[in-house]
C-alpha positions as CSV (number, residue, x, y, z in Angstrom):
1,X,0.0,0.0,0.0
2,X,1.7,3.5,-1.1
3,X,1.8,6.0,1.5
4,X,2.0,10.1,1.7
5,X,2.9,11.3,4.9
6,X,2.5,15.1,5.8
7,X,4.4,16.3,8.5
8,X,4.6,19.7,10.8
9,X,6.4,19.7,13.8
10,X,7.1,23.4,16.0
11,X,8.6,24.7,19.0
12,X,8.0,27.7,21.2
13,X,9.9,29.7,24.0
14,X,8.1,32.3,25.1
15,X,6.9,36.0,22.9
16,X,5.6,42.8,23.2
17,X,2.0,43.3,23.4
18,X,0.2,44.6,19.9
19,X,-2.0,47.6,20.2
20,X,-5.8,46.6,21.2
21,X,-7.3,46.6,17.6
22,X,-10.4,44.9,15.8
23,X,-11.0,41.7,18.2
24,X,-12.8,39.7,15.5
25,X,-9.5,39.2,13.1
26,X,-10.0,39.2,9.4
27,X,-7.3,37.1,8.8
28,X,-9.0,33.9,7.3
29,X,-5.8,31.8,8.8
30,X,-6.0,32.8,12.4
31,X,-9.8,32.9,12.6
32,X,-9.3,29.0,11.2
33,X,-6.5,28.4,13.2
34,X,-8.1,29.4,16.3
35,X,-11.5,27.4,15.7
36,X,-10.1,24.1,14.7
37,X,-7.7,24.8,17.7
38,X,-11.0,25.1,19.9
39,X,-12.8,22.5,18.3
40,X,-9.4,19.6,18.7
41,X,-9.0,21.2,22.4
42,X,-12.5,20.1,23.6
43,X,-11.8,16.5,22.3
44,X,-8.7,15.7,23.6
45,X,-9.4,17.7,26.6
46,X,-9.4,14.5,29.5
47,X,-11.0,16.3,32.9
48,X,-8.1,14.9,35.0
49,X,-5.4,15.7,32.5
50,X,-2.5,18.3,31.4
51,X,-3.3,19.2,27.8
52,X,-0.7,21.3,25.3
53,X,-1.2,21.1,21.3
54,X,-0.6,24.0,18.2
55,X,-3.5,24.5,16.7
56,X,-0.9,26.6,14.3
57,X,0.8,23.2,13.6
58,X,-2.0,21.2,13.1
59,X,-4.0,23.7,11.0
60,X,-0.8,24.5,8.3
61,X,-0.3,20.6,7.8
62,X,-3.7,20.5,7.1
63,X,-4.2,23.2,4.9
64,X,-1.5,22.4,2.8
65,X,-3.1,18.8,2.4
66,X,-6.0,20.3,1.5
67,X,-4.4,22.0,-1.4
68,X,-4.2,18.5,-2.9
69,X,-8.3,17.4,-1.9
70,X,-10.9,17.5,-4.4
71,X,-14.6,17.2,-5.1
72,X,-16.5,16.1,-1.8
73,X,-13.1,15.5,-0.1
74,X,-12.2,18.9,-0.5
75,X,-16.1,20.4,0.5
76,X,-15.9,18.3,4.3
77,X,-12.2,19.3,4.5
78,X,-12.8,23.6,3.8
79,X,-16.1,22.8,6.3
80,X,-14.2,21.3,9.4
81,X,-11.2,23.0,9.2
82,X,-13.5,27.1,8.9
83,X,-12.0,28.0,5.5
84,X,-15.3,29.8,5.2
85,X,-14.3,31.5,1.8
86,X,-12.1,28.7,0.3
87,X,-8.5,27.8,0.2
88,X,-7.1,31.1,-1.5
89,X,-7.8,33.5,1.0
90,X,-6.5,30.8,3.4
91,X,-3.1,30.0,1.5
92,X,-2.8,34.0,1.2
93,X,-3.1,34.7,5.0
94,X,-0.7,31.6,5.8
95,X,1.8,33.2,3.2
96,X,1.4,37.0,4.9
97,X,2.0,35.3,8.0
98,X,5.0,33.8,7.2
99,X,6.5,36.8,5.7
100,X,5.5,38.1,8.8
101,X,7.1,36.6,11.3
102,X,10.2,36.6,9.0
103,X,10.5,40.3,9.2
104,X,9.5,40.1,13.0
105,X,12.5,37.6,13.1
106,X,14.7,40.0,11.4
107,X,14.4,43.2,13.4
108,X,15.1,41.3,16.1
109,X,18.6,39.6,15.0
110,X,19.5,43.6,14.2
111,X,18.3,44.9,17.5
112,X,20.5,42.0,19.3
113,X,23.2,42.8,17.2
114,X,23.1,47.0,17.6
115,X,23.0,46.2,20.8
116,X,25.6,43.7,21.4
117,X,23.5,40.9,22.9
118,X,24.5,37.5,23.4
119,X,21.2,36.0,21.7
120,X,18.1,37.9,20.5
121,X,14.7,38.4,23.1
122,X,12.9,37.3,20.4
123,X,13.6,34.6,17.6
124,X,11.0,32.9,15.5
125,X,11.9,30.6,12.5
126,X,9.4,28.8,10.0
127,X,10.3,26.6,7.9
128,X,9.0,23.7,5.6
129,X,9.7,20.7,3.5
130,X,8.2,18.4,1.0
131,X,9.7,15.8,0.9
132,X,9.0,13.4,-2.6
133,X,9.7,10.2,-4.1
134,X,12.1,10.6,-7.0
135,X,10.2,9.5,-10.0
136,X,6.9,10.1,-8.4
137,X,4.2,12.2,-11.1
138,X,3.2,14.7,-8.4
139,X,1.2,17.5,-9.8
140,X,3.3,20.6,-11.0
141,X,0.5,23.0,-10.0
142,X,0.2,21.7,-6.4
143,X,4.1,21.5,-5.9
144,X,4.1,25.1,-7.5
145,X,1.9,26.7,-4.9
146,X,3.1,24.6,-1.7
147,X,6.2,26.3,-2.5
148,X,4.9,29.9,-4.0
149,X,2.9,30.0,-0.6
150,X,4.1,28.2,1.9
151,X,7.7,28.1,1.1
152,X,7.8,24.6,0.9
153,X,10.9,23.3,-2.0
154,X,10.7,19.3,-2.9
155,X,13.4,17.6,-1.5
156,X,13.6,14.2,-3.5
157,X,13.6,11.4,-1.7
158,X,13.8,6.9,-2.0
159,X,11.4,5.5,0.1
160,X,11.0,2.7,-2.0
161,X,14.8,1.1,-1.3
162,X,15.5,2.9,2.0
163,X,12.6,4.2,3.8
164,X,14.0,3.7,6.8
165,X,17.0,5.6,6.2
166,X,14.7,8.6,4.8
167,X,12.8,8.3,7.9
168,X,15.9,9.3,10.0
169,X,16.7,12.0,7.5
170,X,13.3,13.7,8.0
171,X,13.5,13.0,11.7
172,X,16.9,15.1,12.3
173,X,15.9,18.2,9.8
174,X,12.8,18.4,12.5
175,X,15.4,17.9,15.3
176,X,17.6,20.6,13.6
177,X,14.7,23.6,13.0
178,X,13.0,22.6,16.4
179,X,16.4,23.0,18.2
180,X,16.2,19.6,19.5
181,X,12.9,19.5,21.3
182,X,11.2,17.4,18.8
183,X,13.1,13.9,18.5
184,X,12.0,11.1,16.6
185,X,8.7,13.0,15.3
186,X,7.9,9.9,12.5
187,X,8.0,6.4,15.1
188,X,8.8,3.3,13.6
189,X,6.4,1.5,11.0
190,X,5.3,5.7,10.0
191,X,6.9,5.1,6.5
192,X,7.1,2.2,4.5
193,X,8.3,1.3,0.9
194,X,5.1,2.5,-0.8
195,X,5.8,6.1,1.1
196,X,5.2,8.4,-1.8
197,X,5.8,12.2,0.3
198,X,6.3,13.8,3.5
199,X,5.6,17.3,4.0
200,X,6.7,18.9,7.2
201,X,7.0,22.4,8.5
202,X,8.8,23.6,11.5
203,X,8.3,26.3,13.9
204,X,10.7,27.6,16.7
205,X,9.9,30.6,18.4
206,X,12.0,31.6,21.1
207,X,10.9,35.0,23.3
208,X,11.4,36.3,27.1
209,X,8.8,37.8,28.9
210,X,8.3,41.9,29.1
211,X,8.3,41.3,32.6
212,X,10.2,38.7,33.8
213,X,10.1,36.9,37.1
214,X,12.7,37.1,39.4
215,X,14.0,33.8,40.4
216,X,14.1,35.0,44.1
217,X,10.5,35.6,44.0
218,X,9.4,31.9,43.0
219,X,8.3,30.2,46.2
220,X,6.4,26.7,46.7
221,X,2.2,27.5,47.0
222,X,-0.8,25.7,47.0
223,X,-1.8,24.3,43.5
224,X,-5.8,23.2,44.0
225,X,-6.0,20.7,41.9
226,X,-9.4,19.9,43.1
227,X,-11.9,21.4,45.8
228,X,-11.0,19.3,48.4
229,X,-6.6,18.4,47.4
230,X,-3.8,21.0,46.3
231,X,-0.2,20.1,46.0
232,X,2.5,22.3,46.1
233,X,4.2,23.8,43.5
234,X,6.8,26.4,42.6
235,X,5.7,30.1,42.0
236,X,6.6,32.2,40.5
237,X,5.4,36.5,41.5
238,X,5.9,39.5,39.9
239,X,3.7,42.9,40.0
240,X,3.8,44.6,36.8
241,X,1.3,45.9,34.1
242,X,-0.3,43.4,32.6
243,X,-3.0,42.5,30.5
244,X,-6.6,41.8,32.7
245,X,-9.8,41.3,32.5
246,X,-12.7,40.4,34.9
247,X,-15.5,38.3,33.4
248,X,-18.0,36.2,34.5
249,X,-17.2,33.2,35.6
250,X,-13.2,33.5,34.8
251,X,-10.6,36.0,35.2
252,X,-8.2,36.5,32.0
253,X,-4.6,37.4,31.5
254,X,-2.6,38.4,29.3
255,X,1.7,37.7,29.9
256,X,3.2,39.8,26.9
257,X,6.5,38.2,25.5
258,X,9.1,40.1,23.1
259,X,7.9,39.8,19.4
260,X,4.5,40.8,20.0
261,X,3.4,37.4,21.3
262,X,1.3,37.3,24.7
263,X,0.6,34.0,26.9
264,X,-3.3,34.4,27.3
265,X,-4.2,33.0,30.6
266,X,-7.8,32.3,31.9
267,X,-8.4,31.2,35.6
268,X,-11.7,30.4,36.4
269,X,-13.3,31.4,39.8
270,X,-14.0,28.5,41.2
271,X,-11.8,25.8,41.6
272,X,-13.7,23.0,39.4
273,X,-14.6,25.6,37.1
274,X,-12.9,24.8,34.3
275,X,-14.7,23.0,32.8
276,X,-17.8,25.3,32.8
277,X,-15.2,27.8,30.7
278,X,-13.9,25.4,28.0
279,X,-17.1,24.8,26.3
280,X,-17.8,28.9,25.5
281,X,-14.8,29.5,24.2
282,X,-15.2,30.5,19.9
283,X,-12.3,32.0,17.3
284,X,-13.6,35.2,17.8
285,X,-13.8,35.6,22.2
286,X,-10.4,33.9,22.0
287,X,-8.9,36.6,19.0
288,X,-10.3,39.7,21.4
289,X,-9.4,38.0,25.2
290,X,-5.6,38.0,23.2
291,X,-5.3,42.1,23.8
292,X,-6.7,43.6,26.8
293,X,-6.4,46.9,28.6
294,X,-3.7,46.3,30.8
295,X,-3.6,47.2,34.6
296,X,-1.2,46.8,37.5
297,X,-1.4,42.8,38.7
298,X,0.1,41.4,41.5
299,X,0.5,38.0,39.5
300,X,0.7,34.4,41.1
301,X,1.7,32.4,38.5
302,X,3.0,28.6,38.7
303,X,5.9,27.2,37.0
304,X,4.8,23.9,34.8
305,X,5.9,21.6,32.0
306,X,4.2,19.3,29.9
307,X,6.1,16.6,27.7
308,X,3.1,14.2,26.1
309,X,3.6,11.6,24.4
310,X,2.1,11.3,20.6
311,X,-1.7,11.7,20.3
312,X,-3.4,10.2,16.7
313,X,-5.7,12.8,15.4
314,X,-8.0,10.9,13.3
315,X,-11.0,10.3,15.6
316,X,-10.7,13.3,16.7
317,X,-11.4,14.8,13.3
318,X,-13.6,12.1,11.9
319,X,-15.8,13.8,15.0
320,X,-15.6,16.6,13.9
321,X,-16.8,15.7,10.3
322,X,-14.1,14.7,8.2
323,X,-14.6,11.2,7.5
324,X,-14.1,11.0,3.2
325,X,-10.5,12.1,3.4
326,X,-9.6,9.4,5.9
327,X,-11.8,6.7,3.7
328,X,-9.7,4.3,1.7
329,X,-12.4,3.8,-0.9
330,X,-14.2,7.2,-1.8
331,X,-11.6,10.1,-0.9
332,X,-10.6,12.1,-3.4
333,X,-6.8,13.5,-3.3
334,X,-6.7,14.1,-7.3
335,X,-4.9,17.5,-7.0
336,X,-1.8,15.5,-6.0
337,X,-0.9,13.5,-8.4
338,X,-0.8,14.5,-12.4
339,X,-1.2,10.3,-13.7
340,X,-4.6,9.7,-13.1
341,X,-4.3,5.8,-13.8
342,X,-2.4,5.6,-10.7
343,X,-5.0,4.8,-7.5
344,X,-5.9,7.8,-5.2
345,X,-4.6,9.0,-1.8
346,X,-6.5,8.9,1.6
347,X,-5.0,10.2,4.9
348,X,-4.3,6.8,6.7
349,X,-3.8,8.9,9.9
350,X,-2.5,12.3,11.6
351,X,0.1,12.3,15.3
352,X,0.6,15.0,17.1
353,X,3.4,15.5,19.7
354,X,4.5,18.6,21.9
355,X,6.1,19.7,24.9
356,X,6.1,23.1,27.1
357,X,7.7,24.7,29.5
358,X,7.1,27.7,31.6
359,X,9.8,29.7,33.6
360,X,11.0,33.0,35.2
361,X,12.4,34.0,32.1
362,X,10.0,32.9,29.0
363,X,7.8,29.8,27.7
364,X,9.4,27.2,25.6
365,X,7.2,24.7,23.5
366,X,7.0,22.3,20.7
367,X,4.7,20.4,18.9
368,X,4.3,17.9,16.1
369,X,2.2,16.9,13.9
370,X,2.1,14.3,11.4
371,X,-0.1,13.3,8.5
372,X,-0.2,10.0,6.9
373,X,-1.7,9.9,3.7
374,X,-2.1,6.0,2.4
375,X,-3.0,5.5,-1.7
376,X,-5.6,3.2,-2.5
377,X,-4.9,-0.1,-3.2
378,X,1.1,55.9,28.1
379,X,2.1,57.2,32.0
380,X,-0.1,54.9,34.1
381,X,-1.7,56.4,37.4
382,X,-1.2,54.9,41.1
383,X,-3.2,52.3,41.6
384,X,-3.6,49.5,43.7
385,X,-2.2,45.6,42.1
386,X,-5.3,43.8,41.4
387,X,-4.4,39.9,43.2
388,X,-4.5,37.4,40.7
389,X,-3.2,34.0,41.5
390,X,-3.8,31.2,39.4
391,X,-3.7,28.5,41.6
392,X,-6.2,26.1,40.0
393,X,-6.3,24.3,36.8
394,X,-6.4,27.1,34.0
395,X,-6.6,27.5,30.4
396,X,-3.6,28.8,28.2
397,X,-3.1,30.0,24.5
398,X,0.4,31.5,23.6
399,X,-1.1,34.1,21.3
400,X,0.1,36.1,18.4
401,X,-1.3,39.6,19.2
402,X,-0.8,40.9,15.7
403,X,-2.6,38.3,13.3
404,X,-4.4,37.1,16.8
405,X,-3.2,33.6,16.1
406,X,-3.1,30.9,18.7
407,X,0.2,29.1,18.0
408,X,-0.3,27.0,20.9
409,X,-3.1,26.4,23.8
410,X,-4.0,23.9,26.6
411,X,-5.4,23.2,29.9
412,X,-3.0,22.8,33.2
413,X,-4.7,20.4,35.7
414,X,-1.6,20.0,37.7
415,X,1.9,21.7,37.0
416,X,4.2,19.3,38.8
């Protein structure tokens, strides 16, 4: 059975606040992003469990396999991934993104540089890969605009004499753009000898906080972990300006990194009340909770990490509605592939991995996501710090405050 594998892996530490703007974006990426985000969250959201995944990662593999979906395929696929207006708009706003955070990248290699630093306060890289079986008839026009739009070249590739070895090769370039934090993304068995293309992308983003925590501040506290048990946990404090909000039934912050990136952070008010939250969270509350009027905080704020282990993805979005593209019989990848005599594509299954971790000085995280595709056969005023500790399980999106993007988002049920 020949196989297409599509591949995104990404890693983030930490991200300074964007002026308040428009909260319902207009970027058709980000408002998609941030929906199928939402959508995946609630599934894979376990009431006892830490959760961490990139709706960014996810939602760019999947886009660009959509690029290659057709007929019914391609209706179900635009429908449960919220490309409301097709796949150009979509493939436009992924491309301004990109060139986005390139420039975002830039300024802040020169800024480090004018200013003699040892490494930048900000440093996000994105970067993808096809890579094809040599010989392979992939369409020109699909190849064209992967790479045209998502800067993705064809690296060629033999999976049909060494897949294994091609297998490690596409494991260490992931290793190599995530900085190391994402090892051994494709597991054994992923690939085989009918493997026909892997496409991957990588994100690292690297930032320190506006405000960072002062390591002598960071002190064990209570972590309720349920109404009636808490555990202890380190702390970290720090009263600065940040970004608040009071609403009903939840408190929301917003931790700005460098890069105009923000860690969004929503603490309910009562101890099991997270899962009261969850469910009334859309694109467009979670695009306007990214930038909010800031105020002075006294902020309580634990220090966690979460390493999971791989997750499959494909009852999760069969749930959600796409079932054709995961059929072996009826889905339609035509777009791929220029001989038409040759059997079609279905997406065997999709894996996620990622890790983050949370500090006095920033956020790092990664993630990883993997899609197997099988062919058939101003001057403030005093004021008094407003308390906030979030000392019960909370909800967490690192958010870009420009495009209002979530790159990343979970739940923290226990930070040890």
């Amino acid at each position: 059975m020949k196989t297409l594998t599509l591949m995104l892996a990404a890693l983030v530490s930490g991200a300074v606040l964007a002026p308040a703007g428009n909260p319902k974006t207009n970027n058709p990426a980000a408002r998609a992003t941030n929906q199928l985000g939402l959508d995946l969250y609630r599934l894979l959201a376990g009431r006892e469990k830490n959760l961490c995944l990139s709706p960014y990662s996810i939602q760019t593999a999947f886009a660009m396999t959509t690029n290659g979906a057709a007929g019914r395929t391609l209706d179900e696929m635009l429908k449960v991934l919220h490309y409301e207006s097709g796949l150009d708009p979509v493939n436009e706003a992924f491309a301004a993104l990109a060139s986005d955070f390139a420039m975002r990248q830039q300024r802040a290699a020169d800024r480090a540089k004018r200013t003699k630093q040892d490494q930048p306060s900000f440093e996000l890289l994105v970067a993808n890969r096809l890579f094809g079986q040599e010989g392979y008839p992939f369409e020109k026009p699909f190849l064209n605009l992967l790479e045209t739009k998502y800067r993705a070249p064809l690296q060629l590739a033999d999976f049909k004499n060494a897949f294994a070895r091609e297998r490690e090769t596409i494991n260490e370039w992931v290793e190599k753009q995530t900085r190391e934090r994402i090892e051994d993304l494709l597991p054994e068995g992923s690939l085989n000898d009918m493997t026909r293309l892997v496409l991957v992308n990588a994100i690292y983003l690297k930032a320190a906080w506006v405000h960072q925590f002062k390591k002598s501040s960071t002190a064990p506290a209570a972590f309720h972990v349920a109404p009636d048990r808490s555990v202890e946990t380190p702390t970290m404090r720090n009263t600065a300006r940040f970004g608040y909000a009071k609403e009903d039934g939840f408190t929301a912050v917003t931790l700005p990194y460098a890069g105009n990136f923000a860690m969004l952070v929503l603490v309910p008010d009562a101890v099991d009340g997270l899962a009261a939250v969850e469910p009334a969270l859309r694109a467009d509350r979670l695009a306007s909770l990214a930038v909010l009027p800031t105020r002075k905080v006294d902020l309580h704020f634990p220090k966690f990490k979460i390493e999971a282990g791989t997750v499959p993805l494909k009852d999760a979005f069969q749930k959600l509605g796409m079932k054709l593209a995961f059929n072996r019989k009826h889905a339609d990848f035509g777009r791929m592939t220029a001989d038409k005599t040759l059997p079609g594509l279905y997406i065997d299954n999709a894996y996620h991995k990622t890790f983050i971790e949370v500090d006095e000085k920033g956020t790092e995280a990664a993630a990883a996501t993997a899609v197997v595709m099988a062919q058939k056969t101003a001057i403030p005023r005093p004021e008094n710090p407003v308390v906030v500790r979030v000392d019960r399980p909370f909800f967490y999106a690192i958010m870009d405050t420009t495009s209002r993007t979530a790159l990343f988002m979970g739940r923290v049920t226990d930070p040890r």
